[in-house]
C-alpha positions in Angstrom: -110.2 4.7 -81.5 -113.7 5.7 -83.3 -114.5 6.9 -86.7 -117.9 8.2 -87.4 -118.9 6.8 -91.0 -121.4 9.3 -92.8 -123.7 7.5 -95.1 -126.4 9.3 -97.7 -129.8 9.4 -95.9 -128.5 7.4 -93.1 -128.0 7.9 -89.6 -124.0 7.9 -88.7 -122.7 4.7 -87.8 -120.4 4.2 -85.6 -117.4 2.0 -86.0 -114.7 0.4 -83.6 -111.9 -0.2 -86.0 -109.7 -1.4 -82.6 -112.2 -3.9 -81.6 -114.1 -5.2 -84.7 -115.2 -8.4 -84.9 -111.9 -9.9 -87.3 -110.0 -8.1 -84.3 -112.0 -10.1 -81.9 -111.0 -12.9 -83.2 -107.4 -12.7 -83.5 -106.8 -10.7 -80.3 -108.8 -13.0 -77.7 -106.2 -16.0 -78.5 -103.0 -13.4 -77.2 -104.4 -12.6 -73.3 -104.5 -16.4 -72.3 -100.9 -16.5 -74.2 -99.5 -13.2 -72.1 -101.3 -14.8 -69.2 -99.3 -17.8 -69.5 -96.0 -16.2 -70.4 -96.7 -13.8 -67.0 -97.3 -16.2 -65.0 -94.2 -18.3 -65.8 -92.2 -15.1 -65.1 -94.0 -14.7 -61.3 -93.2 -18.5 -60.8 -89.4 -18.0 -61.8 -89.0 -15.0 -60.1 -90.3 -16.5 -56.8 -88.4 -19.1 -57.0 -85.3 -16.8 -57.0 -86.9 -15.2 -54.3 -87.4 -18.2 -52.5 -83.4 -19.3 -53.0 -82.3 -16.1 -52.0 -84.8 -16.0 -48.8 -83.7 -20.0 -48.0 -79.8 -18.9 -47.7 -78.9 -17.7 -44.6 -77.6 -14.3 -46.1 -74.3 -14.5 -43.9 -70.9 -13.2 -45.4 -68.4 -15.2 -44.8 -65.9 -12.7 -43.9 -68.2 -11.8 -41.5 -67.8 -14.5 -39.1 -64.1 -13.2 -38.8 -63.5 -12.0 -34.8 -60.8 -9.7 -36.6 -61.2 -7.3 -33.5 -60.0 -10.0 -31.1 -56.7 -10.7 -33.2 -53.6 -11.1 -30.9 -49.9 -10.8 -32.0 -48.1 -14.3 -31.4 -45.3 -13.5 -33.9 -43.4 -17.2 -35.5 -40.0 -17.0 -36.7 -39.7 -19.8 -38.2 -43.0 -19.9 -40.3 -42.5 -18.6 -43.6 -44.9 -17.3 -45.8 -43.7 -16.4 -49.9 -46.4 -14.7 -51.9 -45.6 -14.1 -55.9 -45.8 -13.1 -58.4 -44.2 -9.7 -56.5 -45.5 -7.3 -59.7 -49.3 -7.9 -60.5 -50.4 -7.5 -64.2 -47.0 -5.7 -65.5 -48.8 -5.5 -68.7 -51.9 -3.9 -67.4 -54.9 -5.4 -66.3 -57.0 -5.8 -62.9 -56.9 -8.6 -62.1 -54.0 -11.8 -61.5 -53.3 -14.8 -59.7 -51.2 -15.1 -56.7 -49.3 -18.2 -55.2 -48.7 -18.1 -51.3 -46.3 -21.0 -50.4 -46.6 -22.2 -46.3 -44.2 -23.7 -44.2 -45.7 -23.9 -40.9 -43.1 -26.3 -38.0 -46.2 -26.0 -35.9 -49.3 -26.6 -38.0 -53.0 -26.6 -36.3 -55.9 -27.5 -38.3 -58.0 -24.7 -37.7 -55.4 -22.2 -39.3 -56.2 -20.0 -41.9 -54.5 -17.5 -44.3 -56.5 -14.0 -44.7 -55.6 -11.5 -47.3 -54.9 -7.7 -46.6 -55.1 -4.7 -48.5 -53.7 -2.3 -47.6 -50.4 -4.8 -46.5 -49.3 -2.6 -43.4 -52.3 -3.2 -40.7 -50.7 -2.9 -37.6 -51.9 -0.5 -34.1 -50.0 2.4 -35.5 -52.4 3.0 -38.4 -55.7 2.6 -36.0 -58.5 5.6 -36.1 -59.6 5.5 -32.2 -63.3 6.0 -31.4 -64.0 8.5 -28.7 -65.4 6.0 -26.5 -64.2 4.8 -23.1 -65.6 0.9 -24.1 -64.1 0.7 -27.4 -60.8 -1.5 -27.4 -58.0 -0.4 -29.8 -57.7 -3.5 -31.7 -54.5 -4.6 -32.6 -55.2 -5.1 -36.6 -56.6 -2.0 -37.8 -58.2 -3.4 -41.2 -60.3 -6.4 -42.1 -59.1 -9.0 -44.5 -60.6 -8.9 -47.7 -60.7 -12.9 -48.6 -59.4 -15.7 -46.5 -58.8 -19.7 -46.7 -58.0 -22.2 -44.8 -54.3 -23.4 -45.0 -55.4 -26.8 -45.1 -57.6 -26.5 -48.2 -55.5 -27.6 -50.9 -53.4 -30.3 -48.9 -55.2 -32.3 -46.2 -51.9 -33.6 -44.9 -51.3 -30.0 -43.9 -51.5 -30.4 -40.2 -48.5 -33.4 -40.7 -46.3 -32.3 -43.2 -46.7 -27.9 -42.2 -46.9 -26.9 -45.9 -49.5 -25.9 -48.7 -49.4 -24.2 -51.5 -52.8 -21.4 -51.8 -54.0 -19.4 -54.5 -55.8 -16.6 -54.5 -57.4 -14.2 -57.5 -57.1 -10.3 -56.2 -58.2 -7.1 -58.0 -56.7 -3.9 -58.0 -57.6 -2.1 -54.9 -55.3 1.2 -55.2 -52.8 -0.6 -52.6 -50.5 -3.3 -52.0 -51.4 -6.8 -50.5 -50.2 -8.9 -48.1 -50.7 -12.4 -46.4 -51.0 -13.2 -42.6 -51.4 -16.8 -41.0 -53.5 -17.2 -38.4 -54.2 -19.7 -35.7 -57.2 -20.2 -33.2 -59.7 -20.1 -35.7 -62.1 -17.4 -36.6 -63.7 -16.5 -33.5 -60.2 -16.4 -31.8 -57.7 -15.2 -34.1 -53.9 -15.2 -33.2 -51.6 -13.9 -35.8 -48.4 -15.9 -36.2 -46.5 -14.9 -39.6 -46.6 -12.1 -42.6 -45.4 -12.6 -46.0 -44.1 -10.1 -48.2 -45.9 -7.6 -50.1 -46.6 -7.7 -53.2 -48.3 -4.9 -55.5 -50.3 -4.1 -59.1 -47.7 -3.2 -61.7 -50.0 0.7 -61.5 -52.4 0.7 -58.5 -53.8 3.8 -59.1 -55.0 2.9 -63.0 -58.1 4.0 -63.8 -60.8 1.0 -63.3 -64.2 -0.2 -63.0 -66.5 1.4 -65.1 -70.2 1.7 -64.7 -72.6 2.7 -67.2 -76.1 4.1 -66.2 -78.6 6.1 -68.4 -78.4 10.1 -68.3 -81.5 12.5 -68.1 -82.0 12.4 -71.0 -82.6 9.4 -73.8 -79.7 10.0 -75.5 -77.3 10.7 -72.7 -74.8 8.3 -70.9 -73.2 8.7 -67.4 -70.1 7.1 -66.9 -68.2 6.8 -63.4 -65.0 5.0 -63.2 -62.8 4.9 -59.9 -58.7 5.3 -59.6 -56.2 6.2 -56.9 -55.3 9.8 -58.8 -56.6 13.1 -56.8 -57.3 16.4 -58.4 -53.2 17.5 -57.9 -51.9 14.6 -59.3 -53.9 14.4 -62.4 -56.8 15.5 -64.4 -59.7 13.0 -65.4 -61.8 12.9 -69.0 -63.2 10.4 -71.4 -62.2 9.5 -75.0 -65.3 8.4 -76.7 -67.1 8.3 -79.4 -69.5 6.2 -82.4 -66.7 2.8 -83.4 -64.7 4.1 -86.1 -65.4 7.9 -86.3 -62.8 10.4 -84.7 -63.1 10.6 -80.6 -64.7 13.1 -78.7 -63.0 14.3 -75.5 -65.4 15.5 -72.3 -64.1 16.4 -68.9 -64.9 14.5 -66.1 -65.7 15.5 -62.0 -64.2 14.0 -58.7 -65.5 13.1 -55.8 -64.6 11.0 -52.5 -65.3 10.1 -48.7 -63.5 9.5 -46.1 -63.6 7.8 -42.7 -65.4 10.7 -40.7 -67.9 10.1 -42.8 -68.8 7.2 -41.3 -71.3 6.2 -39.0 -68.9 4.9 -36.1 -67.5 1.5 -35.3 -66.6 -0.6 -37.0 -67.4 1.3 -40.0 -64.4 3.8 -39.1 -62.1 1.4 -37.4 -61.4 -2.6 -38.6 -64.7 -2.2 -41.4 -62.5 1.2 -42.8 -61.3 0.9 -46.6 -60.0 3.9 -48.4 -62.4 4.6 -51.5 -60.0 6.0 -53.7 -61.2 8.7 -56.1 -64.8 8.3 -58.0 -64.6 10.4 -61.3 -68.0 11.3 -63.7 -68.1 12.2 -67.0 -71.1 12.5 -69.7 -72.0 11.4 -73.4 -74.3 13.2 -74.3 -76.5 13.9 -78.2 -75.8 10.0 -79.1 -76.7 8.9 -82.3 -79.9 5.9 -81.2 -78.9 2.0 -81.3 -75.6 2.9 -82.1 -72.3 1.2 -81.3 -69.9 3.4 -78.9 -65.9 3.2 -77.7 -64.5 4.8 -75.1 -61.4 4.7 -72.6 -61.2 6.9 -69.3 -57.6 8.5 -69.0 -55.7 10.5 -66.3 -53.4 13.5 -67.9 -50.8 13.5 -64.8 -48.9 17.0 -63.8 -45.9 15.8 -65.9 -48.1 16.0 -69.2 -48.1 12.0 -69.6 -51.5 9.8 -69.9 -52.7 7.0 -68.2 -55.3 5.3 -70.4 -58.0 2.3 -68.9 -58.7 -0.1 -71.6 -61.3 0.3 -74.1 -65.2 -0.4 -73.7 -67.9 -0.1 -75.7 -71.6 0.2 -75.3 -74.7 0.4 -77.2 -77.1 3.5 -77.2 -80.4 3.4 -76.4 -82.9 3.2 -79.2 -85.4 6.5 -80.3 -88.1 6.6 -77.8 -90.8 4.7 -79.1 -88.6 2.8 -81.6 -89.6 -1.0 -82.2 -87.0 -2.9 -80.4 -85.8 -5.6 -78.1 -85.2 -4.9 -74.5 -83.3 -7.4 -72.4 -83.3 -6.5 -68.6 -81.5 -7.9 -66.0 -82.1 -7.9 -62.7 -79.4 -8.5 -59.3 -78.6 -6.9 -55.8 -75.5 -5.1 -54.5 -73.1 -7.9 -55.3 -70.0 -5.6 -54.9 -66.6 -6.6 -57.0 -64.9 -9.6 -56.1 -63.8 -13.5 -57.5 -64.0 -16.7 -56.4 -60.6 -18.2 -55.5 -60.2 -21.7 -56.8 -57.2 -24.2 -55.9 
């Protein structure tokens, strides 16, 4: 920025009022400073980098031969998971207890964990192709452990005691022993099924910035279609009276996928992905809101409540925190 100074019988002079010699002097100190500070963040971020590109990248789950599983049915192995009802008073999320009794215990047994429970031939989508074997289990297990895990003496004594932490999924659950290992699964006993208290409750929200400064984009997911109830979003600044916007639904299904095993064993149901708007917020200010279902009966279902704050006036003075991860998806880890 320059600013021509007229002076009687002079010639103009021209001034630099950005890079004066005071300003000299108390700027040159901050580029080795913002140097230093940028090169700590290069140096932390490869790091990271480095971590991430040192681990092998492999899901577990993955090393699962869940396409080879055979049926070797036990009677007398008895698998009890509880509690039946998950999170009777809302929620979604709850520990489970599955209890093993196991007359002919191995040690390479393990306990997988399906959603939904029933996962037998009769549910199976068949590829069009002559080379494709049917498998017998039609869905992959969403966690696993090993059955000895928690009790070392398992493979003498033929009981343990797991726990697992599951989310709502929009189905029921169920448990299945298997023996042979990973690579050559064998499927010996199912426990019962057990079920969230409302499966198809409105969950998950996610929060991205709309077109516009001054606009939020909420999606949520739930198991409720278009005919069995209507989406839409309380919300509104904490305190003041709630505004009510409508929301849109969208899904997928299998067909949509590319082939095997994405529409056989890799197949999970979606659910229903609903999108509503905030829009004319008020800047750095403190939001509620709750998603909520009217079902064809005229009755509510109602998510918790969140809350956000807005993003400030463009321009506005303030102090941005960013965060930065990958596609970790939705899960817990299940601790014993």
């Amino acid at each position: 920025i320059y600013i021509i100074k007229k002076e009687e019988k002079r010639k103009p002079k021209l001034y630099n009022i950005c890079w004066n010699q005071k300003a000299k002097a108390e700027r040159r100190p901050l580029l080795p400073k913002f140097q230093v500070v940028m090169k700590s963040f290069v140096v932390w971020f490869l790091v990271l980098v480095g971590v991430a590109s040192g681990h092998s990248g492999e899901q577990p789950l993955s090393n699962i031969a869940i396409h080879r599983a055979t049926l070797a049915l036990d009677e007398s192995i008895t698998i009890k998971a509880y509690p039946f009802i998950l999170a009777p008073k809302g929620g979604d999320t709850e520990w489970v207890t599955v209890d093993l009794d196991n007359p002919n215990p191995l040690h390479d047994d393990w306990v997988g964990v399906f959603s939904p429970a029933k996962f037998n031939g009769s549910t199976c989508y068949l590829e069009n192709d002559h080379k494709e074997q049917p498998p017998y289990i039609c869905t992959a297990p969403i966690k696993y452990n090993f059955a000895n895990f928690s009790n070392a003496d398992y493979v003498k004594t033929g009981k343990t005691s797991l726990k697992f932490q599951l989310i709502n999924q929009r189905a029921d659950f169920s448990f299945v022993l298997f023996t042979g290992g990973l690579s050559n699964p064998k499927l010996v006993g199912v426990s019962n099924y057990i079920s969230f208290a409302n499966p198809k409750a409105p969950l998950y929200p996610r929060l991205a910035l709309g077109k516009l400064w001054n606009e939020m984009t909420l999606t949520w997911t739930s198991g409720y279609n278009l005919l069995e109830a209507v989406p839409f979003i309380d919300w509104g600044r904490k305190g003041d009276p709630q505004h009510r916007s409508p929301a849109g639904t969208l899904t997928f299904d299998r067909n949509t996928m590319c082939g095997s095993p994405a529409r056989t064993v890799g197949w999970r149901d979606p659910g229903f992905i609903h999108t509503s708007f905030m829009k004319d917020l008020w800047p750095s200010t403190l939001y509620t809101y709750k998603m909520g279902h009217m079902l064809s009966n005229g009755s509510y279902v109602w998510s918790k409540m969140y809350s956000f704050r807005s993003s400030p006036y463009p321009g506005q003075d303030s102090l941005q925190r960013v965060i930065i991860f990958g596609d970790m998806g939705k899960d817990y880890l299940s601790l014993t």
